[in-house]
C-alpha positions in Angstrom: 66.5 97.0 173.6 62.7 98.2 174.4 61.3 100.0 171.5 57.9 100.4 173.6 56.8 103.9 174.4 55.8 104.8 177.8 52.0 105.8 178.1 53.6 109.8 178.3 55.4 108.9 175.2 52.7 107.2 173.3 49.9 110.2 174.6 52.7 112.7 173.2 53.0 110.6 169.7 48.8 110.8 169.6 48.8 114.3 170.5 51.4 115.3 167.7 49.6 113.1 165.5 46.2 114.7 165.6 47.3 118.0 165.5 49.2 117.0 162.1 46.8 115.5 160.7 43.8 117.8 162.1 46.2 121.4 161.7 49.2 121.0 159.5 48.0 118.8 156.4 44.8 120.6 155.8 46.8 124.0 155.1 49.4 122.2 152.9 47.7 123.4 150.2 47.5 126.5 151.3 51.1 126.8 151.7 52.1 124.5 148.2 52.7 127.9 146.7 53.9 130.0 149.2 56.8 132.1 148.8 60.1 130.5 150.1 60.7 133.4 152.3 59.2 130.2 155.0 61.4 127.8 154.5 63.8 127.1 157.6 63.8 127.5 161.0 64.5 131.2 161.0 61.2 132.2 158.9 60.3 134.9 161.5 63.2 137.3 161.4 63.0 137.4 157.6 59.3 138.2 157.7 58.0 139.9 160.6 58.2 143.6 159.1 56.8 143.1 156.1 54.1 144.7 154.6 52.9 142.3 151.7 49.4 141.0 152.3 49.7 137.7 151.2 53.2 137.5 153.6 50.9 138.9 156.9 48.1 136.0 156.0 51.0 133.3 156.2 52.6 134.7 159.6 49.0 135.1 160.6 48.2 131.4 159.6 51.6 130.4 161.2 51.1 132.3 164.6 47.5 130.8 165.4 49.4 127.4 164.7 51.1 128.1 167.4 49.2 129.2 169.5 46.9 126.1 168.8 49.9 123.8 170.0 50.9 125.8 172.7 47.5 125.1 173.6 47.2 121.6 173.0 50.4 120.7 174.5 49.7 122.6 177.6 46.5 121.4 178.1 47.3 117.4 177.4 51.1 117.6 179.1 51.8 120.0 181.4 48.2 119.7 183.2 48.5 116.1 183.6 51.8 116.0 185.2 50.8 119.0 187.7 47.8 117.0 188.7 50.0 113.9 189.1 52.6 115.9 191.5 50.2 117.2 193.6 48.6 113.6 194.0 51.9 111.7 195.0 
């Protein structure tokens, strides 16, 4: 078996990496007491209409996470392999 990554694989592994440890673990405190309303994968359908503050400043916190990887991926992934099409 060949537990080697490729160098995609291994750039994807970095890129998850830093935005865990550069994103996600400084807001952990921020969410240590947050309401369990964001818990699961289906977070957004229970919270998207509602109108408690402190419930907006999560999704708001959430949705520019998002956006951030979105971001990140696109600009580390998906522009790397166009330029690598359009080269072979």
């Amino acid at each position: 078996m060949e537990f080697r990554l490729t160098p995609e694989e291994e750039r994807l592994r970095q890129v998850v990496e830093e935005f865990v440890r550069d994103e996600l673990i400084p807001l952990e405190p921020d969410f240590a007491n947050g309401p369990d309303i964001f818990e699961g994968s289906r977070w957004k359908s229970r919270v998207k209409k509602s109108q408690d503050t402190e419930i907006r400043r999560y999704i708001a916190i959430m949705e520019a996470l998002e956006k951030k990887w979105a971001t990140m991926f696109r600009t580390s992934f998906i522009t790397a392999k166009e330029s690598r099409s359009t080269s072979i």
